[in-house]
N, CA, C and O of each residue as an XYZ file, in Angstrom:
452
protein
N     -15.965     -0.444     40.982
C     -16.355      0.093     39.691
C     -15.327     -0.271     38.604
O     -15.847     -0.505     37.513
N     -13.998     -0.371     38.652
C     -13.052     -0.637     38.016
C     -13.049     -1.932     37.710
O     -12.576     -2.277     36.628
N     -13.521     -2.784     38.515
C     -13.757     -4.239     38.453
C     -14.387     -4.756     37.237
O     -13.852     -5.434     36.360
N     -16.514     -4.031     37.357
C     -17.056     -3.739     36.669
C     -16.233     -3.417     35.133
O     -16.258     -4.182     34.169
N     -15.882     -2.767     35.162
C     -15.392     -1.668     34.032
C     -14.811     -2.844     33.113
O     -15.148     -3.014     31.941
N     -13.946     -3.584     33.768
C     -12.877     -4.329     33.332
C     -13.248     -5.955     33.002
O     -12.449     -6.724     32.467
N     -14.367     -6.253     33.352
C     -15.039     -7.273     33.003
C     -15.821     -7.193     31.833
O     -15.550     -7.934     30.889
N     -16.814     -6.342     31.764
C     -17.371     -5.738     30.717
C     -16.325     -5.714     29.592
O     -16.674     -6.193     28.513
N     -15.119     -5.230     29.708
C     -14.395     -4.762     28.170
C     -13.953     -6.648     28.308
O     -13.804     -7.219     27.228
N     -13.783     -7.442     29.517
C     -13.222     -8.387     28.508
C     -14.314     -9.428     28.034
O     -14.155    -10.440     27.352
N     -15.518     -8.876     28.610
C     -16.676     -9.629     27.830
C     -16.566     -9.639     26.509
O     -16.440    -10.608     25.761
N     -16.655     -7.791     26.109
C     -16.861     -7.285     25.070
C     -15.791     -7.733     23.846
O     -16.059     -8.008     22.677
N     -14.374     -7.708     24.583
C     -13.547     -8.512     23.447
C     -14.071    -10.281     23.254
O     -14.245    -10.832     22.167
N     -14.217    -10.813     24.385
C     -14.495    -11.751     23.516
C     -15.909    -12.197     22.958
O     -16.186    -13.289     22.461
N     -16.562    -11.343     23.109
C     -18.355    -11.562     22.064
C     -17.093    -11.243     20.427
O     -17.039    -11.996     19.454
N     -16.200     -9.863     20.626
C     -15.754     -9.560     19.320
C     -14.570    -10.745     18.637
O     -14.090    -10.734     17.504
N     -14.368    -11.525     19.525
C     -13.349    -12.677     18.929
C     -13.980    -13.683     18.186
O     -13.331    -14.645     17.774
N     -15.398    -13.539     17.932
C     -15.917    -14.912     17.861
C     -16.703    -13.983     15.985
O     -17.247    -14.468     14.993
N     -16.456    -13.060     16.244
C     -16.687    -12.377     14.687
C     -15.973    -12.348     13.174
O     -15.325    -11.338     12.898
N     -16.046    -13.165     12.420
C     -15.226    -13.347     11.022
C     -15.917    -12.604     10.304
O     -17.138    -12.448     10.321
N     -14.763    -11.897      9.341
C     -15.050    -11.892      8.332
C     -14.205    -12.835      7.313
O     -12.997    -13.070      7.318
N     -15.291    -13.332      6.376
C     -14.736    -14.367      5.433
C     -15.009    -13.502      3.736
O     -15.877    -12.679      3.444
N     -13.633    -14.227      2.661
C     -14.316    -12.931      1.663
C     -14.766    -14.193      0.909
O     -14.464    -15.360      1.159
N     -15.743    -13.592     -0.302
C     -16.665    -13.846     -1.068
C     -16.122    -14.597     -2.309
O     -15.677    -13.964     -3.266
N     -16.158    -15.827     -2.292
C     -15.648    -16.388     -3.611
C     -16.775    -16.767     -4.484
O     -17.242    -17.904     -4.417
N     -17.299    -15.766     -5.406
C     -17.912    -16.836     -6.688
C     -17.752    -18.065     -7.179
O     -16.655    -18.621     -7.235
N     -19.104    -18.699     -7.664
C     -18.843    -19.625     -8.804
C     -17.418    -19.964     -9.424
O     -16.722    -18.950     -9.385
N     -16.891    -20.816     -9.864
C     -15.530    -20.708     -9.898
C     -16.154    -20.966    -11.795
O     -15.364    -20.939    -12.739
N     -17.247    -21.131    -11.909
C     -17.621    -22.661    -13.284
C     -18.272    -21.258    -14.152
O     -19.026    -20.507    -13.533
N     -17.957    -20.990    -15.499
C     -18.404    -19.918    -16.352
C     -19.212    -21.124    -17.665
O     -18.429    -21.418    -18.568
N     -20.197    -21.569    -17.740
C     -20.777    -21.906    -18.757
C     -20.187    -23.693    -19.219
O     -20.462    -24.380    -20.203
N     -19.740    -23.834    -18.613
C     -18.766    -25.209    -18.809
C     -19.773    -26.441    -19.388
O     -20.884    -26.533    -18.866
N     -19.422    -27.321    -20.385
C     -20.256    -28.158    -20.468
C     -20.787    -29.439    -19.792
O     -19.965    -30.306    -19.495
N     -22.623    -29.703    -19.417
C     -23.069    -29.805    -18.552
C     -22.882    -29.375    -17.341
O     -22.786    -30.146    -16.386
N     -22.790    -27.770    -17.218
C     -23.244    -27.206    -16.061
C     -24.498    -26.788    -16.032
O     -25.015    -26.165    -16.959
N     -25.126    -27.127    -14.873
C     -26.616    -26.512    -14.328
C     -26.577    -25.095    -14.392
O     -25.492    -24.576    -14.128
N     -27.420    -24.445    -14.653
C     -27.496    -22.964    -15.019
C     -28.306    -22.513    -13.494
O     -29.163    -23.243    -12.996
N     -27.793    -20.955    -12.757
C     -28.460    -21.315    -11.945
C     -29.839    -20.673    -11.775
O     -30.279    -20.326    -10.679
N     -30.302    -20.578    -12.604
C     -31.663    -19.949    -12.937
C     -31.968    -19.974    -14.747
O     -31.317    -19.715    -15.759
N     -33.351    -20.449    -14.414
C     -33.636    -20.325    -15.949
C     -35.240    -19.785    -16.067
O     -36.170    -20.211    -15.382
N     -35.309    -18.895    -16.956
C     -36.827    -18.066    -16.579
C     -37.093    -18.077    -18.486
O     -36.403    -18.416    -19.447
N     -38.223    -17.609    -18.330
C     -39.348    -17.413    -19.337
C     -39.088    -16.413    -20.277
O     -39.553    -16.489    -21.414
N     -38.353    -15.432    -19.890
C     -38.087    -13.826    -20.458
C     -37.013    -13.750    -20.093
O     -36.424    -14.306    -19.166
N     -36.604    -12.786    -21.090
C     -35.381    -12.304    -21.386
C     -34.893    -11.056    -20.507
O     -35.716    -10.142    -20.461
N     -33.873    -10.885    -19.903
C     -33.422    -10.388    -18.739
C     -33.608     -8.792    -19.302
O     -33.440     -8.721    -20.519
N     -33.887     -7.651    -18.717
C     -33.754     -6.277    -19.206
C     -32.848     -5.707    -19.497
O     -31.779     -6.317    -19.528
N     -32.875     -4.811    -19.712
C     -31.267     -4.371    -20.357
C     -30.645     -3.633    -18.651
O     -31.196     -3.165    -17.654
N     -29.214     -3.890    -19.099
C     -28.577     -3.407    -17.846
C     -28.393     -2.464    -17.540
O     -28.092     -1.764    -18.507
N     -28.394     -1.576    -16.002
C     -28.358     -0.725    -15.574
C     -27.189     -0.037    -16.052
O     -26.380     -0.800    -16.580
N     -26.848      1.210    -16.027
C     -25.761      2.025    -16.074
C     -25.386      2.121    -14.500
O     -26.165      2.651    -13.708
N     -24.286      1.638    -14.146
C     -24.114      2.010    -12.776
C     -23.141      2.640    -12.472
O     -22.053      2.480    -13.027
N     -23.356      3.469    -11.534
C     -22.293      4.755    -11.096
C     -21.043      4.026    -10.292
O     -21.260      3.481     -9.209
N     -19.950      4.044    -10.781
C     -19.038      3.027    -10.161
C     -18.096      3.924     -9.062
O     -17.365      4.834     -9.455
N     -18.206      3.570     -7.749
C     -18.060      4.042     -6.425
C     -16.118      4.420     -6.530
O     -15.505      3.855     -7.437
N     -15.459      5.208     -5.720
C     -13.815      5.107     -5.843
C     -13.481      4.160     -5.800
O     -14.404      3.454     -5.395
N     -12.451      3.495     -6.023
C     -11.624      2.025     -5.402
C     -11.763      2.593     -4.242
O     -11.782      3.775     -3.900
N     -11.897      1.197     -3.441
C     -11.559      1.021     -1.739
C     -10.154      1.169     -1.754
O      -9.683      2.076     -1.068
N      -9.336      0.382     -2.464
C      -8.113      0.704     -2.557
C      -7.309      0.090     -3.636
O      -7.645     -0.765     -4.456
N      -5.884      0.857     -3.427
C      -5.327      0.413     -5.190
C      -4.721     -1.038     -5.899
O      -3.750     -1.709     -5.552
N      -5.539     -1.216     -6.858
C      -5.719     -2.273     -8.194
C      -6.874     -3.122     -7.625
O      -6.836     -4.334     -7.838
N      -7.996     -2.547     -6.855
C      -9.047     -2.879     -6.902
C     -10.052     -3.128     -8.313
O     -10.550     -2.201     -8.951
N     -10.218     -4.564     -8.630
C     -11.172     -4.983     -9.931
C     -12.707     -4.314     -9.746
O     -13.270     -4.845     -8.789
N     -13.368     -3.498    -10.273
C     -14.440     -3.513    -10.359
C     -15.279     -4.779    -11.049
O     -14.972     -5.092    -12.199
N     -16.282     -5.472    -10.392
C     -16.873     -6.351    -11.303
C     -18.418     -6.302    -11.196
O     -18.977     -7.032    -10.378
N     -19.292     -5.274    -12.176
C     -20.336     -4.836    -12.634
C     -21.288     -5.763    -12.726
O     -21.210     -6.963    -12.990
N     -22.198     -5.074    -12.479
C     -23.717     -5.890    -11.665
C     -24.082     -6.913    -12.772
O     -23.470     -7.107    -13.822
N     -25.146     -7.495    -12.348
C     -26.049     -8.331    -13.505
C     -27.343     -8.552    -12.734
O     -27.420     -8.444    -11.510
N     -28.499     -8.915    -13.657
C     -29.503     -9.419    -13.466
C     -29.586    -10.670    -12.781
O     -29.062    -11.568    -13.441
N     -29.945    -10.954    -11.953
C     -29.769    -11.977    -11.288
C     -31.872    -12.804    -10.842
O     -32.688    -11.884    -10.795
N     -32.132    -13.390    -10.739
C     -33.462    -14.613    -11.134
C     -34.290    -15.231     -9.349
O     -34.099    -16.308     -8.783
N     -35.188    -14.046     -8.899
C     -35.531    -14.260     -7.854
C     -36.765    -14.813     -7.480
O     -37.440    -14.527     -8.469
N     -37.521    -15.419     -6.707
C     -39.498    -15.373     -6.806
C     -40.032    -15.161     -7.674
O     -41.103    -14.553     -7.655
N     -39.294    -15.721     -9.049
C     -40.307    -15.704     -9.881
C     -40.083    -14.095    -10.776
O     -40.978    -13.425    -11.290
N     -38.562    -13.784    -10.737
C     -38.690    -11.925    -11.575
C     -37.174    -11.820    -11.551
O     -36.460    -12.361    -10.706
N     -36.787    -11.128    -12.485
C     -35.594    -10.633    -12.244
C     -35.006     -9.480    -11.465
O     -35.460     -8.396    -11.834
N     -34.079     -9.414    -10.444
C     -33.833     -8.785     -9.647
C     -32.384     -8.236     -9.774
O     -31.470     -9.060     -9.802
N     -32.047     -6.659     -9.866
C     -30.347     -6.129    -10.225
C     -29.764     -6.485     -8.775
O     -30.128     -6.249     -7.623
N     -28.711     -7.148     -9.355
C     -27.447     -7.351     -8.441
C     -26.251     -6.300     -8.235
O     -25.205     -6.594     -8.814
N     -26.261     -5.473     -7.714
C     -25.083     -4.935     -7.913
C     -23.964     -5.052     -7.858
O     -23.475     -5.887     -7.098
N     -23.243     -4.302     -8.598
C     -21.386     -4.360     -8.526
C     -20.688     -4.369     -7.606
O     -21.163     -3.977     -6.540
N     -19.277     -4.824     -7.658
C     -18.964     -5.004     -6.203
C     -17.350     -4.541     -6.633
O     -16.888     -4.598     -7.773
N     -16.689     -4.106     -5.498
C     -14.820     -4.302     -5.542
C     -14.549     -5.034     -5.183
O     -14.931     -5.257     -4.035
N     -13.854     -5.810     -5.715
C     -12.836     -6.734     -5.702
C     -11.530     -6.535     -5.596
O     -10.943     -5.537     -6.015
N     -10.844     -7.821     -4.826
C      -9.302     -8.263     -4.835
C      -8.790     -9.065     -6.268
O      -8.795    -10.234     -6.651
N      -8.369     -7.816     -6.803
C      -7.627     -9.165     -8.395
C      -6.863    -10.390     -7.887
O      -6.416    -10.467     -6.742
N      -6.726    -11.506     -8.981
C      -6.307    -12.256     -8.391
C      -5.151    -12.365     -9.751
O      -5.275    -11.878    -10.874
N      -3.923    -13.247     -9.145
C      -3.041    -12.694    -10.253
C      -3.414    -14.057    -11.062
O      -4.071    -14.929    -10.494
N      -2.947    -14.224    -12.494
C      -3.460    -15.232    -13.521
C      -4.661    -15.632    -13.601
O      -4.933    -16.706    -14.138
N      -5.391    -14.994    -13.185
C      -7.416    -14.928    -13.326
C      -7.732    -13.739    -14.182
O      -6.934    -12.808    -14.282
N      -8.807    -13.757    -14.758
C      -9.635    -12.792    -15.296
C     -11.043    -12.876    -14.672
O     -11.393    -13.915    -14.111
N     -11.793    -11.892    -14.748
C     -13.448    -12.117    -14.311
C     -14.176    -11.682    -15.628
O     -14.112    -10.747    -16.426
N     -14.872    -12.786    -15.459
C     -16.037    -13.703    -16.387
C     -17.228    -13.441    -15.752
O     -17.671    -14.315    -15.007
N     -17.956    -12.215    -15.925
C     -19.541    -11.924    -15.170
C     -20.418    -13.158    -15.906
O     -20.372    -13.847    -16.926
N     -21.240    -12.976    -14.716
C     -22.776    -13.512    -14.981
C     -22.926    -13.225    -16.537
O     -22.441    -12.251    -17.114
N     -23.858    -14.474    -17.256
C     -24.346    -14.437    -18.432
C     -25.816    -15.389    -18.835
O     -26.053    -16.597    -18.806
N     -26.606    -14.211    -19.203
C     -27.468    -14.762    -19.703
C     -27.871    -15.708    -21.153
O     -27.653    -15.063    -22.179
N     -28.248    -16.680    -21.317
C     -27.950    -17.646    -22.482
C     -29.121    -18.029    -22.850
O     -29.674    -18.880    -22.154
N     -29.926    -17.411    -24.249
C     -30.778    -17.995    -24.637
C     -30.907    -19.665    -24.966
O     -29.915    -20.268    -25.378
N     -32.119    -20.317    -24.767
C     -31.553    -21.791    -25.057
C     -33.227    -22.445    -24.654
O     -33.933    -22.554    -23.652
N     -33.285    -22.705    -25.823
C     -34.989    -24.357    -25.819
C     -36.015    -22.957    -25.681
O     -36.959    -23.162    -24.918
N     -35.990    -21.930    -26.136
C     -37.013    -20.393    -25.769
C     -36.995    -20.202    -24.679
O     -37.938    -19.478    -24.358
N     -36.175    -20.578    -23.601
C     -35.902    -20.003    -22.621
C     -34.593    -19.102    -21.864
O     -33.473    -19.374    -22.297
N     -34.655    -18.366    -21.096
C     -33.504    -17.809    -20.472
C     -32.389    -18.114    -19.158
O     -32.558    -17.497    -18.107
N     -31.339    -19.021    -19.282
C     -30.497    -19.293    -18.588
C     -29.499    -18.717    -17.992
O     -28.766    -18.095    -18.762
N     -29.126    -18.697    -16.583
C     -28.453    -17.849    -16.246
C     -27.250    -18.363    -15.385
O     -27.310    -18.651    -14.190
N     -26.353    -18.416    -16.042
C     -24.680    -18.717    -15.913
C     -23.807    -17.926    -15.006
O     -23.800    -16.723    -15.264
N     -23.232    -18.224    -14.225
C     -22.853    -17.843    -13.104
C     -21.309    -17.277    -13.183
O     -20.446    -18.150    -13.098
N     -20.882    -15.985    -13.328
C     -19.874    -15.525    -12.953
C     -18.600    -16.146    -12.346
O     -18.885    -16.778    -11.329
N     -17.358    -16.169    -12.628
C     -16.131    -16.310    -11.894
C     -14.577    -15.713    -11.734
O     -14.605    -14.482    -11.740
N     -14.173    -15.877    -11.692
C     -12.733    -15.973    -11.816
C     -12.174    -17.104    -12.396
O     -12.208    -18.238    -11.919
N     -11.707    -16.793    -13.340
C     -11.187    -18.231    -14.683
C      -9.087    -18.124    -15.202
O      -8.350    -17.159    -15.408
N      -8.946    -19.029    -15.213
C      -7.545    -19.085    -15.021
C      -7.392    -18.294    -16.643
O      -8.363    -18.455    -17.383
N      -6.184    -17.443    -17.201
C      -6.162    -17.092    -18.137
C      -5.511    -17.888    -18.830
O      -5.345    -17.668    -20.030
C-alpha cells in the first residue's frame, strides 16, 4: 500500500511539473504609424463600464481598467486586470479611433516613458 501511495504522489508531481504559468504581455505598439488596428467595426464603442476595482493582490500593484474590446461581429467588455508595474513604462489602454466613418481599435501597452 505504501508502494501504491508513493507512486501515485510521484506521478502526481510530475503531471504538476509539466504546468506553467507564463505572465501576460500586451501589445507592446499604442497607435504607432502604420499600425494595423486590431479591430475595426461600424459603430461606435458604448460608453464604459464603471468598474468596481477588486484590493491589490499585492503592494504597487497597477490597476489597468477594462475596455471594449470587437468580437463576432459586437462589442464585447473586457475587463480590468492587476498588474506588475514595470519600472520606466507607463500603461497606455486600449483606444478607440474614429477614422474613414468607421471605428478602430488600438491596442493597449506598456510604453517606455
Amino acid at each position: 500500500m505504501t508502494r501504491i501511495r508513493m507512486a501515485l504522489s510521484a506521478l502526481a508531481l510530475l503531471g504538476l511539473s509539466a504546468c506553467v504559468v507564463a505572465p501576460y504581455y500586451p501589445s507592446q505598439s499604442y497607435g504607432a504609424a502604420g499600425e494595423q488596428p486590431l479591430a475595426v467595426a461600424d459603430g461606435a464603442p458604448p460608453a464604459p463600464y464603471a468598474e468596481v476595482v477588486p484590493v491589490a493582490p499585492f503592494i504597487g500593484a497597477v490597476w489597468l481598467g477594462g475596455y471594449w474590446g470587437w468580437r463576432s461581429g459586437r462589442h464585447h467588455w473586457v475587463p480590468g486586470r492587476w498588474d506588475q508595474p514595470r519600472p520606466g513604462y507607463q500603461w497606455r489602454p486600449h483606444r478607440w479611433q474614429p477614422m474613414g466613418g468607421r471605428w478602430h481599435l488600438h491596442g493597449g501597452g506598456w510604453m517606455r516613458r
